[in-house]
C-alpha positions as CSV (number, residue, x, y, z in Angstrom):
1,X,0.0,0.0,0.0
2,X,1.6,3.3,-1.1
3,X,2.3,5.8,1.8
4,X,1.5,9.3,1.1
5,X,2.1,10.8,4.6
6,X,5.1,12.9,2.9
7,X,2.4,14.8,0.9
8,X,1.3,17.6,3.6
9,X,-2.2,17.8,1.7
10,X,-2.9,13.9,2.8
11,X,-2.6,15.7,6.9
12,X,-5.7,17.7,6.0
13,X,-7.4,15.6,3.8
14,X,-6.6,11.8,5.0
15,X,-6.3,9.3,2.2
16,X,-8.7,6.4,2.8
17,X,-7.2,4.7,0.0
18,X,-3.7,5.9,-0.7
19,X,-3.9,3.5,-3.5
20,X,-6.2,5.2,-5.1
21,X,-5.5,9.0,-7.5
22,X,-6.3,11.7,-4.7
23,X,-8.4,14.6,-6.2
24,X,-8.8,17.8,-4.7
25,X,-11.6,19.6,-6.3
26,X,-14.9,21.3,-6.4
27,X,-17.6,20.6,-8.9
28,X,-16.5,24.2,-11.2
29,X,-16.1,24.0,-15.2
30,X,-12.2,23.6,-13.9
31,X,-13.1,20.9,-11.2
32,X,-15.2,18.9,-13.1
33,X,-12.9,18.5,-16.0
34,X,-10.8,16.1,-13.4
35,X,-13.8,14.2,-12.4
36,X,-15.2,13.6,-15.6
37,X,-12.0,12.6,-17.1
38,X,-11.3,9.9,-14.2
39,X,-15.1,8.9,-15.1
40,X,-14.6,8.2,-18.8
41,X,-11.0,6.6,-18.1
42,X,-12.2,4.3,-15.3
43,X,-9.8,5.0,-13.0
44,X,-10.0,4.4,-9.5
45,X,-9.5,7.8,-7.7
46,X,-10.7,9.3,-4.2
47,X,-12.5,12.9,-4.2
48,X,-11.7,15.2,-1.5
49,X,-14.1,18.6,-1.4
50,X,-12.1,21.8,-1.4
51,X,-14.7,24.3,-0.1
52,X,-14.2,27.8,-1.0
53,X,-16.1,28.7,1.7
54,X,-13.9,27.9,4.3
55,X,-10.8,29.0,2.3
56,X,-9.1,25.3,2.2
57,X,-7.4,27.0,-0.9
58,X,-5.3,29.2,1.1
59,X,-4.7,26.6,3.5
60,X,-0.7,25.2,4.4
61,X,-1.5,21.5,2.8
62,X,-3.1,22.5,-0.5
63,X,-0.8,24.9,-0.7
64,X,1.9,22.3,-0.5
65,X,0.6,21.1,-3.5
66,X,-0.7,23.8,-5.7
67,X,1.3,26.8,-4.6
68,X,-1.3,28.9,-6.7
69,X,-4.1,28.1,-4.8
70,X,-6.5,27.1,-7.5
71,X,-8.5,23.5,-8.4
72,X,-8.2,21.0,-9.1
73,X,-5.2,19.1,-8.0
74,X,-4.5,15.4,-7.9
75,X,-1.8,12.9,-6.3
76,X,-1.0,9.8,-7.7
77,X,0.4,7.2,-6.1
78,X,1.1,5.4,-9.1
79,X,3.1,8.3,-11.4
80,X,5.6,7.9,-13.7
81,X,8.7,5.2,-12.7
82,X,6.0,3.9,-9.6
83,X,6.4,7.1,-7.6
84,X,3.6,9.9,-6.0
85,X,3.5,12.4,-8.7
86,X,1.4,16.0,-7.6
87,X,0.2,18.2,-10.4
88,X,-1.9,21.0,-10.5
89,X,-4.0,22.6,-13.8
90,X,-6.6,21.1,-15.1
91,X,-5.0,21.0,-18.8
92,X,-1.7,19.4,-17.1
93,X,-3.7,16.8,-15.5
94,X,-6.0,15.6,-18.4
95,X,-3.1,15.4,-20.3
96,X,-1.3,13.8,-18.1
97,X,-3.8,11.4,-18.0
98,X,-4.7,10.7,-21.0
99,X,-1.0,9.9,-21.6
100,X,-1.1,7.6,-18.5
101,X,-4.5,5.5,-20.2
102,X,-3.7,6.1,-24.1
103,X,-6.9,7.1,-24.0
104,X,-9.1,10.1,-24.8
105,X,-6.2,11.5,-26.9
106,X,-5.3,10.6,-30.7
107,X,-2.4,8.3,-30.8
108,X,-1.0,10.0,-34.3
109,X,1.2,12.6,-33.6
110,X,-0.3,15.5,-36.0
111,X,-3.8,14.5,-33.9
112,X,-2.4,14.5,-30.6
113,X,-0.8,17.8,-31.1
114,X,-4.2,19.2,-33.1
115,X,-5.6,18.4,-29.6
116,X,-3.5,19.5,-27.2
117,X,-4.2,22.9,-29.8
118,X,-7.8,22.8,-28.9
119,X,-7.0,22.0,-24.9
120,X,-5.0,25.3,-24.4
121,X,-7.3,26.8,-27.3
122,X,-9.8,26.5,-24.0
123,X,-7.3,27.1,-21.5
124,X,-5.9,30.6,-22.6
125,X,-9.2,32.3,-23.7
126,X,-12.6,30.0,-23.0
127,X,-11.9,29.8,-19.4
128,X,-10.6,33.2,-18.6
129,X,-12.6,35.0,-20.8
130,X,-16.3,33.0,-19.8
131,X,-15.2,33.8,-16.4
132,X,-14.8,37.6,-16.8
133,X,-18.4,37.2,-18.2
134,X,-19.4,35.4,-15.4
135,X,-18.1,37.9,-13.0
136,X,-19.5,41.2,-14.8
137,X,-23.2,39.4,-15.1
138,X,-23.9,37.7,-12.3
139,X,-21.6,38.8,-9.2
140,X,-19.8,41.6,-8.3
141,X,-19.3,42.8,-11.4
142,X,-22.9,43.5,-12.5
143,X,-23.1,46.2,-9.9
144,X,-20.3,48.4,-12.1
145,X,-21.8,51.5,-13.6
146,X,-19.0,51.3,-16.2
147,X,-20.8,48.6,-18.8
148,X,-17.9,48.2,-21.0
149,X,-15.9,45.1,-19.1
150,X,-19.0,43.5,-19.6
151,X,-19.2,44.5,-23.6
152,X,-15.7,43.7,-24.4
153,X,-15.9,40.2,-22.5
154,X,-19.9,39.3,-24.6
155,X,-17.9,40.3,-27.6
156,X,-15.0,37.8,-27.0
157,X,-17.0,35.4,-25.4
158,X,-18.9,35.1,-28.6
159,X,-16.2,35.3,-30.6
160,X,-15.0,32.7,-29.3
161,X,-18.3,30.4,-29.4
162,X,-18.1,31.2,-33.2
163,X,-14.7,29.5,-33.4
164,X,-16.0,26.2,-32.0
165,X,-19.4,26.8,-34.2
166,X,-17.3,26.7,-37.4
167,X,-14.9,23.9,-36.1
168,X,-17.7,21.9,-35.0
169,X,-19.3,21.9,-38.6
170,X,-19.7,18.3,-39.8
171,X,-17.9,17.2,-37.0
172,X,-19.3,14.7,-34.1
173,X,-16.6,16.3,-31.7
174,X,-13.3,19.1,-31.3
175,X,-11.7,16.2,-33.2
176,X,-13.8,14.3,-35.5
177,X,-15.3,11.1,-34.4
178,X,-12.7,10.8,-31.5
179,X,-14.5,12.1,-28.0
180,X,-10.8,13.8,-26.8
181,X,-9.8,16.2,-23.7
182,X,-10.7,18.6,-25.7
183,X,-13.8,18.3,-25.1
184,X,-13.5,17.3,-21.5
185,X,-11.7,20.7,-21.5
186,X,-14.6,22.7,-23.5
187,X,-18.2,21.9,-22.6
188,X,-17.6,22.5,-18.9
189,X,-17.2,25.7,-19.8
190,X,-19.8,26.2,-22.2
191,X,-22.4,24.8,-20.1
192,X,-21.4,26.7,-17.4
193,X,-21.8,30.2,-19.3
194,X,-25.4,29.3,-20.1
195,X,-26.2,27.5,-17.1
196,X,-24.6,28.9,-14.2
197,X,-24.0,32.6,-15.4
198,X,-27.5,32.7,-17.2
199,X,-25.2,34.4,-19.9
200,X,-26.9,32.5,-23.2
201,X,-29.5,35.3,-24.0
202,X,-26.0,37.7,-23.5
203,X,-23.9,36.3,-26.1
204,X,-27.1,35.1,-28.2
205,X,-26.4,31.7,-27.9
206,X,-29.2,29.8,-29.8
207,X,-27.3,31.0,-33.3
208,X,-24.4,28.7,-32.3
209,X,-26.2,25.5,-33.3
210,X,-23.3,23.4,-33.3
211,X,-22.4,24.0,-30.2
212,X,-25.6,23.3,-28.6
213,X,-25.9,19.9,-30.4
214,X,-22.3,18.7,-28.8
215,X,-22.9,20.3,-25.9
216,X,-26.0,18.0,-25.8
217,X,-23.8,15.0,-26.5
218,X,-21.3,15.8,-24.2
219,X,-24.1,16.2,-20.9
220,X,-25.8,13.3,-22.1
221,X,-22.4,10.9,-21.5
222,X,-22.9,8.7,-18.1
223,X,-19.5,9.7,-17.1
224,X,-20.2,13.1,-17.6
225,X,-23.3,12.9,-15.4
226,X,-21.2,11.9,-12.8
227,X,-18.6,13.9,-13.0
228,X,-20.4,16.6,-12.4
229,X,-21.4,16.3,-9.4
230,X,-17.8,15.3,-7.8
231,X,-17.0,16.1,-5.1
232,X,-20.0,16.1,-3.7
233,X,-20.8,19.4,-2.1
234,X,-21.5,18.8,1.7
């Protein structure tokens, strides 16, 4: 049985089984990447709640793992060469484990880097610039009298959608026929915009037909179902 007691993060969050991937997470369009990943792949991992809340972000033991006090993190016991490995980003981790599997990531090497295009495609704008939506429309933000945050981050928001619209043309998923991290990376996010931040009227969202039809596809996957959801919020 692996011992993780060297990991500080294990002192505030106790492995149960240290076998097992340890994920630190919440159920966010970041979080749930993790989760739904280690759904599809089958692997056997342990959830551990970090609750914003009570700021376990800024704590000492996640910060001894992720120094930048963000989800999700993981620990595996079972890294490269048979030792702990601790990584932090979401786009680090699925790829990381989707190298691990051989799964959920084109084998061909022109595909695999077409991907890994599309993974920090999402990384560098969808996420950050969804979430500057989110924060202008629905929290603190929507109480600025200055308006235009909000328009520049509608305008690249659906710029952005109009991207994946056209790349989604004729295609089942990001990469074809292959359900990839790219998409694990994605529809989080997109779901989340319309969802979550109410934003779909905002950025006109029924024109982007493609999307909504693999965003469909993508919620309607078992593993995503559950992945959504983990960790369970107490």
């Amino acid at each position: 049985m692996p011992d993780l007691s060297a990991f500080a993060i294990t002192h505030k969050w106790p492995a149960r089984h240290p076998d097992r991937i340890q994920l630190y997470s919440l159920p966010t369009p970041n979080g749930v990447k993790v989760s739904v990943a280690l759904e599809e792949l089958g692997l056997p991992y342990e959830p551990h709640l970090v609750s914003f809340d009570t700021n376990d972000q800024t704590s000492p033991e996640f910060l001894s793992l992720n120094p930048n006090n963000k989800i999700p993190a993981i620990l595996d016991p079972d890294g490269p060469g048979g030792q702990p490995l601790a990584l932090f980003e979401s786009g680090a981790i699925l790829l990381y484990l989707a190298d691990k599997t051989g799964q959920l990531i084109p084998q061909d090497a022109a595909a695999r880097y077409e991907t890994i295009q599309w993974l920090m495609w999402q990384m560098g704008g969808v996420g950050p610039m969804f979430g500057q939506l989110g924060f202008f429309h629905k929290f603190a933000g929507k109480d600025f009298e200055d308006k235009r945050p909000l328009g520049r981050y509608v305008a690249e928001s659906k710029r952005l959608l109009g991207v994946l619209n056209q790349r989604l043309a004729g295609r089942a998923w990001v990469m074809g026929e292959q359900y990839t991290i790219a998409d694990i990376a994605i529809f989080p996010w997109v779901r989340n915009l319309v969802g979550f931040y109410g934003a779909g009227a905002l950025v006109e969202f029924g024109q982007f037909t493609e999307v909504q039809r693999v965003l469909d596809a993508f919620v309607a996957r078992p593993a995503v179902q559950r992945g959504l959801v983990i960790p369970a919020r107490d």
